[in-house]
Wavefront OBJ file of the C-alpha trace (Angstrom):
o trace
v 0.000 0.000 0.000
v 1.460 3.431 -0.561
v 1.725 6.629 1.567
v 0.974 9.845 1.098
v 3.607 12.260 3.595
v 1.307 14.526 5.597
v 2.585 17.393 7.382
v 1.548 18.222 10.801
v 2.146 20.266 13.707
v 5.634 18.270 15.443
v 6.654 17.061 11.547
v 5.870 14.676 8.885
v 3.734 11.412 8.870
v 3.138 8.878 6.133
v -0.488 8.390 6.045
v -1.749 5.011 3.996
v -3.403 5.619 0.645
v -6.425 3.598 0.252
v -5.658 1.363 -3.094
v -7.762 2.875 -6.051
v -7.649 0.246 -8.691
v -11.056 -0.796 -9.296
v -10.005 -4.604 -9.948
v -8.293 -4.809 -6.669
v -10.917 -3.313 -4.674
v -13.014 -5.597 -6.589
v -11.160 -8.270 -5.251
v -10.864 -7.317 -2.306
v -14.230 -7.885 -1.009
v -14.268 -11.693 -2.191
v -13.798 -14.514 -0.303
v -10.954 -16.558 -0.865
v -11.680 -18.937 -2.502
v -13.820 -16.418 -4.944
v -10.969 -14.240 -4.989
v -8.595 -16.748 -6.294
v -10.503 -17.393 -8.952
v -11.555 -13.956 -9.925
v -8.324 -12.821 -9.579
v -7.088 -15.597 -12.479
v -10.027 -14.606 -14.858
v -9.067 -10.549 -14.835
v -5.438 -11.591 -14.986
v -6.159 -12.825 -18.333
v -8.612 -10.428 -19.419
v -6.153 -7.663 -18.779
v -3.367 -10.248 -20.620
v -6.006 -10.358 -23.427
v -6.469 -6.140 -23.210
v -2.403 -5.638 -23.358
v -1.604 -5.316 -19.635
v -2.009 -6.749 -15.804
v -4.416 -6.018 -13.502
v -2.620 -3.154 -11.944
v -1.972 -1.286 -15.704
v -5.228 -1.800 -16.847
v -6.807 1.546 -16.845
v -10.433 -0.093 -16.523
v -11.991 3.032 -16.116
v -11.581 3.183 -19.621
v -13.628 0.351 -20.246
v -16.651 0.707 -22.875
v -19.681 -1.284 -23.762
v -18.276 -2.460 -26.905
v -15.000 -3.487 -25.326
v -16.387 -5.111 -22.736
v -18.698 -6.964 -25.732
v -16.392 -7.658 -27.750
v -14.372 -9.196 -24.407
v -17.374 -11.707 -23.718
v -17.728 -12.688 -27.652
v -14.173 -13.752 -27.688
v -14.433 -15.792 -24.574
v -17.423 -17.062 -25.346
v -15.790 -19.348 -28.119
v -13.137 -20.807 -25.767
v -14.927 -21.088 -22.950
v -17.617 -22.977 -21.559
v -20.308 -20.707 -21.123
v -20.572 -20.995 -17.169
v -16.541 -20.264 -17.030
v -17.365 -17.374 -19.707
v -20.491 -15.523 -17.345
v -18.015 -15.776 -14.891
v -15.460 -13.637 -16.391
v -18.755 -11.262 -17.291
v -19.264 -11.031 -13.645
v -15.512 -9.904 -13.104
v -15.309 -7.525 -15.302
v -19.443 -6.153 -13.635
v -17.860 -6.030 -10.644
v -14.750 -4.378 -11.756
v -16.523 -1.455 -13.299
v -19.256 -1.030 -10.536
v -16.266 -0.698 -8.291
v -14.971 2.221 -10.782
v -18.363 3.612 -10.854
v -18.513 3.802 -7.035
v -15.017 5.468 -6.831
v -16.272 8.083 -9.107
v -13.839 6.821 -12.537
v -16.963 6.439 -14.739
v -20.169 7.920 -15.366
v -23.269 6.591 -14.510
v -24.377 6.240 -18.277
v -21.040 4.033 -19.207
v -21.771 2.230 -16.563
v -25.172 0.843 -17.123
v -24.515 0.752 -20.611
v -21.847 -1.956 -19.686
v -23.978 -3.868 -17.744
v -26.377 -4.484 -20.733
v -23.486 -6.502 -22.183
v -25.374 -10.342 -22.797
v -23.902 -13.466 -21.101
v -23.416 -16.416 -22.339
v -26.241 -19.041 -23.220
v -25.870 -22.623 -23.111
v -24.504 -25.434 -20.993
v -21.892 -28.363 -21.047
v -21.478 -31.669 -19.561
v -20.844 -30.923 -15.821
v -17.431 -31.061 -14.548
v -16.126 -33.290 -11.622
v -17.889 -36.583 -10.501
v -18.672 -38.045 -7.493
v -17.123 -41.105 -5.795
v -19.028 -44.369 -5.393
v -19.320 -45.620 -1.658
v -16.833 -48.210 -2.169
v -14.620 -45.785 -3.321
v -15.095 -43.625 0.033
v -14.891 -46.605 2.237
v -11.095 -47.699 0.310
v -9.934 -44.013 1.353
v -11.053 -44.217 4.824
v -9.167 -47.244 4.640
v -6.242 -46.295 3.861
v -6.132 -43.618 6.503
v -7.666 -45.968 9.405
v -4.554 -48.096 8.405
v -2.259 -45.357 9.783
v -2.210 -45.526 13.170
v 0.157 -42.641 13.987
v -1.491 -39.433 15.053
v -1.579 -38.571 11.496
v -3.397 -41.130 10.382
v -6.126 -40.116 12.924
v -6.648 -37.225 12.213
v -6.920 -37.532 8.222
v -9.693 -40.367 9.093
v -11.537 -36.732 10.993
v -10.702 -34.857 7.799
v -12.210 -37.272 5.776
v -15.492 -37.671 7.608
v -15.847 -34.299 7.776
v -15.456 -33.868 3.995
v -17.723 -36.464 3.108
v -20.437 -36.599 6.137
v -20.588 -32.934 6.023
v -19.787 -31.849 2.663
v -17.549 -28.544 3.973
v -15.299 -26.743 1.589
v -11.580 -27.514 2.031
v -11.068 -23.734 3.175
v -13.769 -24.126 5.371
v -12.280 -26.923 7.144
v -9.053 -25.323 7.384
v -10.686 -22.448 9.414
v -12.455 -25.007 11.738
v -11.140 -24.197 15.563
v -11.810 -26.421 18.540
v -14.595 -23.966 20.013
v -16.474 -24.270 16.646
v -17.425 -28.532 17.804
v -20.393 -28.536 20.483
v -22.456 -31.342 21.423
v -25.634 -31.374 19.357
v -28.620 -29.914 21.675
v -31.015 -29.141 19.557
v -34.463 -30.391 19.933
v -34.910 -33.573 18.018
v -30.933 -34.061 17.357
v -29.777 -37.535 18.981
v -27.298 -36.865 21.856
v -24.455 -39.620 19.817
v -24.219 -36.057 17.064
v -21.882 -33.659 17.236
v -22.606 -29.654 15.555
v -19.885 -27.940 13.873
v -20.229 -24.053 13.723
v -18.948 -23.325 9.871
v -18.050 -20.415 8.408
v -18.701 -20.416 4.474
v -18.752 -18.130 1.428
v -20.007 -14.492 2.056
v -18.990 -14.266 5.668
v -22.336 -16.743 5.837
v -22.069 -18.944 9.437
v -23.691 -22.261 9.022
v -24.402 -25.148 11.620
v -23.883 -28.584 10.188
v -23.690 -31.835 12.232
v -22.012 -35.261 12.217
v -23.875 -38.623 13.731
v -22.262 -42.165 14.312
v -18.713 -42.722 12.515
v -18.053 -39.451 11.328
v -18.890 -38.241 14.819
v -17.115 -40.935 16.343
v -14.181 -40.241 14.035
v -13.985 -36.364 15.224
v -14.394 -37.383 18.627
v -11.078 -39.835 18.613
v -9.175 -36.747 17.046
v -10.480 -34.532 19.411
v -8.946 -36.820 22.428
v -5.801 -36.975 20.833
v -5.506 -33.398 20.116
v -6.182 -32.090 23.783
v -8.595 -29.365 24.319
v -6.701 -26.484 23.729
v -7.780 -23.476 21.810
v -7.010 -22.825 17.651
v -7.108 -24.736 14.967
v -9.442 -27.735 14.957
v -7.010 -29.114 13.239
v -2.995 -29.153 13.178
v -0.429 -29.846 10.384
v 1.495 -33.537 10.272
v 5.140 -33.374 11.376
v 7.695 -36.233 9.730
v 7.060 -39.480 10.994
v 2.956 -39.409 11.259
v 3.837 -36.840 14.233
v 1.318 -33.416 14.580
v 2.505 -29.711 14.997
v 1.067 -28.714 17.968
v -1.078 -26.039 17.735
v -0.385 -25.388 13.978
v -3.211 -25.086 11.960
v -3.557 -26.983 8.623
v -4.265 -24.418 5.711
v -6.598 -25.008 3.010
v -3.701 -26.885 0.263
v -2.740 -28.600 3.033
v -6.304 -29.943 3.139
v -6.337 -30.990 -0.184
v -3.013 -32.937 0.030
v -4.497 -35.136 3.023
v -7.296 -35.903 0.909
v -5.385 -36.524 -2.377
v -2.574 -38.521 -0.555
v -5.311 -40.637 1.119
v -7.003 -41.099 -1.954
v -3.693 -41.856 -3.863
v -2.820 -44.471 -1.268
v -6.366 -46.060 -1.656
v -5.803 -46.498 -5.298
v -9.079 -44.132 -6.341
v -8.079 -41.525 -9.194
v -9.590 -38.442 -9.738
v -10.369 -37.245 -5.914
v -10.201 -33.573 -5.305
v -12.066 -31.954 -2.078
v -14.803 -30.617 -4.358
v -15.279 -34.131 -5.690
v -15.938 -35.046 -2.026
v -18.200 -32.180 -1.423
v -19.579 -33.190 -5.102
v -20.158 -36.791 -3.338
v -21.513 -35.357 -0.199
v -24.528 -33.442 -2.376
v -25.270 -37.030 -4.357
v -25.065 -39.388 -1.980
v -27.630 -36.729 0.087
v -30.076 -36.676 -2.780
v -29.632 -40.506 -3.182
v -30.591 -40.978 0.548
v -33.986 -39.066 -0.509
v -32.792 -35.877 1.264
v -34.803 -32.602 -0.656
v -32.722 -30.252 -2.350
v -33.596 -27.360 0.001
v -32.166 -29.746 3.395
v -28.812 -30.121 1.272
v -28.675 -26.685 0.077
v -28.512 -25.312 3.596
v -26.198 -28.400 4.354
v -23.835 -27.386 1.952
v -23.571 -23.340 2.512
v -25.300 -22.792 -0.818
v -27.640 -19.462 -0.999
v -29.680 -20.865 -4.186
v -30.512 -24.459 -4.421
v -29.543 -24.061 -8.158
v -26.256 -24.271 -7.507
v -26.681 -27.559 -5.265
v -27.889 -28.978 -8.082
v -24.975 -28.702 -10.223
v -23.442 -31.182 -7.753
v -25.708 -33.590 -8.551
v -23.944 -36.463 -10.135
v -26.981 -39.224 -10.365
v -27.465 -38.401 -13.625
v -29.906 -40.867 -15.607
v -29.998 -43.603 -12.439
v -32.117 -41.097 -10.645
v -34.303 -40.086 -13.837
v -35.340 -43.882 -14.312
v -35.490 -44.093 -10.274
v -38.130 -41.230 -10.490
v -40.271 -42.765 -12.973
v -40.169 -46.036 -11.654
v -41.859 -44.849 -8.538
v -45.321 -43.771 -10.582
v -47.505 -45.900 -11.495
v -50.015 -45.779 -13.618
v -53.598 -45.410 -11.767
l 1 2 3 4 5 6 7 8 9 10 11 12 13 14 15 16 17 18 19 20 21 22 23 24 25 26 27 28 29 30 31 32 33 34 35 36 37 38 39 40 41 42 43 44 45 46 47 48 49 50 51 52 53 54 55 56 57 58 59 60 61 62 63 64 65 66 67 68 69 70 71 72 73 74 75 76 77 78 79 80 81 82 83 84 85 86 87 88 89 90 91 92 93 94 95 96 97 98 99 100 101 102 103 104 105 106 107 108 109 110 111 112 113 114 115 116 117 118 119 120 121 122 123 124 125 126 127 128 129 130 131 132 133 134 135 136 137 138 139 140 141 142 143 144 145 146 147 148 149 150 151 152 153 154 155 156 157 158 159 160 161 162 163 164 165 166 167 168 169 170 171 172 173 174 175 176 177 178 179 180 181 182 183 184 185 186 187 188 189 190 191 192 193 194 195 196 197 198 199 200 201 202 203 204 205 206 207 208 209 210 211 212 213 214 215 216 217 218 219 220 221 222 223 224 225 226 227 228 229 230 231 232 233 234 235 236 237 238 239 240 241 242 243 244 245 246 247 248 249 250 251 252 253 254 255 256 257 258 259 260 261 262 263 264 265 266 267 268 269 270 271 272 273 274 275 276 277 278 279 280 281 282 283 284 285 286 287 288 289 290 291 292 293 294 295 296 297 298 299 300 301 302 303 304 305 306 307 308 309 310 311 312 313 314 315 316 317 318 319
């Protein structure tokens, strides 16, 4: 961040300049994990417009650039990875609007720049029960302190469907004992906070309870991070919290060992929305489950594809 130098009675201060680039105040209100993201698709815009993020005067920015933008995207993207880059570049120049680098008319004539129609097959899949159980397996089979905690990690990605980020942020006053009415005393509630700065409760019953319960005991009750990063050996940092690659790597490595290709944490949280709607769970239960404002988006995770079509119809009859 620069400074501007401010004189003042006794001498001269450097006072911090608030950052004026539109894309980075843009970015700056996004989550993580939206940020990341984001951050990628204006990287390449700007690449695509001559510059970086920072030399991009998008204050500049016109409806027929910004048109012209989308239309060449549009052929090399799919089209939800193209309305995505549409939404950067929309928040982008709201942000310039709102800092006073372009007039209100530029500005909603941008916005009437059209998205991008049309769908493809959807990305990701979701692993088969078997497939879960082999990982598990593969972690039980550890028995160093490493081992039991990536057999919590696991449950928790699959039995509760959280975000890899979200687990990484998990601390040890976020676990209570489930006391809600109607919630069977063997659960245990896990106080998540998601996308948008949204705070979810989710819960975990029999194994995957059981599971966070025997890492719990190992890990002591102190405060931080629910849980802490693997040392040489299958030992744990104390009091180190795991961040949200090292997440990923449990999962992968676990997976890797198992023999099951193809596992990312989304795929879990992918497998977490299926196996849901499988158990006959409605979409608006695992919507809220999952952290997800619109049950749209829920649905993309739905990998049951033509088994639960024929399912469906099999249950009508004809009167």
């Amino acid at each position: 961040m620069s400074h501007e130098l401010v004189t003042v009675e006794g001498g001269t201060v450097a006072i911090p300049m608030f950052d004026t680039n539109a894309a980075r105040v843009y970015l700056a209100q996004l989550a993580p994990t939206g940020r990341r993201a984001q951050r990628s698709a204006l990287a390449r815009i700007a690449a695509m417009l001559g510059g970086t993020i920072d030399a991009t005067p998008w204050s500049q920015l016109r409806y027929e650039h910004v048109q012209a933008i989308l239309t060449h995207f549009a052929l090399e993207l799919a089209p939800a990875t193209a309305n995505r880059y549409r939404a950067a570049i929309r928040g982008v120049v709201r942000e310039a609007y709102r800092l006073g680098q372009m007039d209100a008319d530029t500005y909603q004539r941008i916005l009437q720049a059209k998205g991008v129609r049309g769908s493809r097959e959807l990305a990701g899949r979701a692993l088969s029960r078997l497939e879960v159980a082999r990982i598990l397996d593969a972690a039980r089979s550890d028995h160093t302190d490493s081992g039991t905690r990536d057999v919590a990690i696991l449950a928790v990605g699959y039995n509760a469907g959280l975000r890899r980020q979200e687990m990484a942020g998990l601390r040890y006053t976020d676990v209570t004992g489930c006391d809600v009415t109607g919630c069977d005393v063997t659960a245990l509630a896990l106080r998540v906070l998601g996308k948008g700065n949204k705070e979810r409760t989710v819960y975990l019953e029999n194994g995957a309870a059981d599971a966070l319960r025997t890492w719990m005991a190992l890990r002591g009750d102190a405060d931080g991070a629910l849980f802490w990063r693997g040392r040489k050996g299958g030992r744990i940092s104390r009091g180190d919290g795991m961040t949200a690659q090292s997440i990923r790597n449990v999962i992968k490595r676990r997976a890797a060992q198992a023999g099951v290709e193809d596992v990312t944490p989304h795929n879990f949280r992918r497998t977490f929305v299926t196996h849901m709607l499988d158990a006959g769970v409605d979409l608006a239960t695992v919507a809220a489950m999952a952290g997800h404002s619109d049950p749209k988006t829920t649905a993309r995770y739905d990998r049951r594809g033509e088994r639960a079509k024929r399912s469906a119809a099999a249950r009508l009859t004809l009167p």
